[in-house]
C-alpha positions as CSV (number, residue, x, y, z in Angstrom):
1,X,23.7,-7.5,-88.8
2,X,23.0,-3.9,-90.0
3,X,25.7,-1.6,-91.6
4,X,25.0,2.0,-93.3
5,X,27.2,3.4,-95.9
6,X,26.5,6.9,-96.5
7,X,28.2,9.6,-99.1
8,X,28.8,12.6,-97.7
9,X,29.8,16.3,-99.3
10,X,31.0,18.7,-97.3
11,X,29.4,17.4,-94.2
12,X,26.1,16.9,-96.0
13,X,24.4,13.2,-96.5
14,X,23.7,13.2,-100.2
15,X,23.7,9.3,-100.6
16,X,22.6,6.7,-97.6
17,X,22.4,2.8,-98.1
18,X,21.4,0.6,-95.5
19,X,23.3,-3.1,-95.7
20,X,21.3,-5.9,-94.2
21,X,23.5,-8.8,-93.2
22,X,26.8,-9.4,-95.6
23,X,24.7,-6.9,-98.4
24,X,25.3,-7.5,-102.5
25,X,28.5,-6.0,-103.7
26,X,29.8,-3.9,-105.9
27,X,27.4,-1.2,-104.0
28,X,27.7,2.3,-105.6
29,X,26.3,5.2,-104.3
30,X,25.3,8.0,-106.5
31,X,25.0,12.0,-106.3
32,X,24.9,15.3,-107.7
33,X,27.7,18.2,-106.7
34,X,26.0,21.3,-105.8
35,X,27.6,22.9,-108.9
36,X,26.1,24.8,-112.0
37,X,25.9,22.9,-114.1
38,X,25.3,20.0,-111.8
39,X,28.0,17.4,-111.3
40,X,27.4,13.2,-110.9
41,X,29.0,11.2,-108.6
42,X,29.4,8.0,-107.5
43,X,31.2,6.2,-105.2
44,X,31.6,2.2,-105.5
45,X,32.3,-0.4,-102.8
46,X,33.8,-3.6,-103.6
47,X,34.6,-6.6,-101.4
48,X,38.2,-7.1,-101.6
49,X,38.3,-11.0,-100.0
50,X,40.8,-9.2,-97.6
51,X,40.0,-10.0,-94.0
52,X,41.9,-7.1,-92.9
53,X,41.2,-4.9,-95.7
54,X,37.3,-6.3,-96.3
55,X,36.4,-2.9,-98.7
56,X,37.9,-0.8,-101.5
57,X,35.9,2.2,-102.6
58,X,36.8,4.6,-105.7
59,X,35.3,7.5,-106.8
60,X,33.7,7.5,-110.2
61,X,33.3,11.7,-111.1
62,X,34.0,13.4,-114.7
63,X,34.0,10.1,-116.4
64,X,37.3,9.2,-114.3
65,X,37.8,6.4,-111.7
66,X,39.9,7.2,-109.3
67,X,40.8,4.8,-106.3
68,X,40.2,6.5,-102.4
69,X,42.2,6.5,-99.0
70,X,40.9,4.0,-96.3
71,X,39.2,5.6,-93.3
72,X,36.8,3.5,-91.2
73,X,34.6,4.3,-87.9
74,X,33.9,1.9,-85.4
């Protein structure tokens, strides 16, 4: 079983992971704002252990952590 995570800024793929099977957790995905100077981020998936809450993601930007809102596509 395939899954794709991908990191998208404004509408744009900057980050794209392919997940083969149940894939190796914590997965972070990295990228660079657009922004002069350039800005890193990251965002990190973690299994939870929750079967109806399997993920948690939080966004890692400025040195801060902060925790994001579930959205999911089937």
């Amino acid at each position: 079983m395939d899954h794709r995570a991908e990191l998208l800024v404004d509408g744009k793929e900057v980050a794209f992971h392919r997940v083969h099977g149940h894939g190796v957790y914590p997965l972070t995905l990295a990228a660079q704002l657009a922004e002069e100077p350039p800005l890193p981020v990251a965002v990190r998936l973690e299994r939870t252990g929750e079967p109806e809450r399997p993920l948690r993601c939080s966004l890692e930007l400025g040195g801060a952590v902060h925790p994001m809102a579930e959205k999911t596509e089937r």
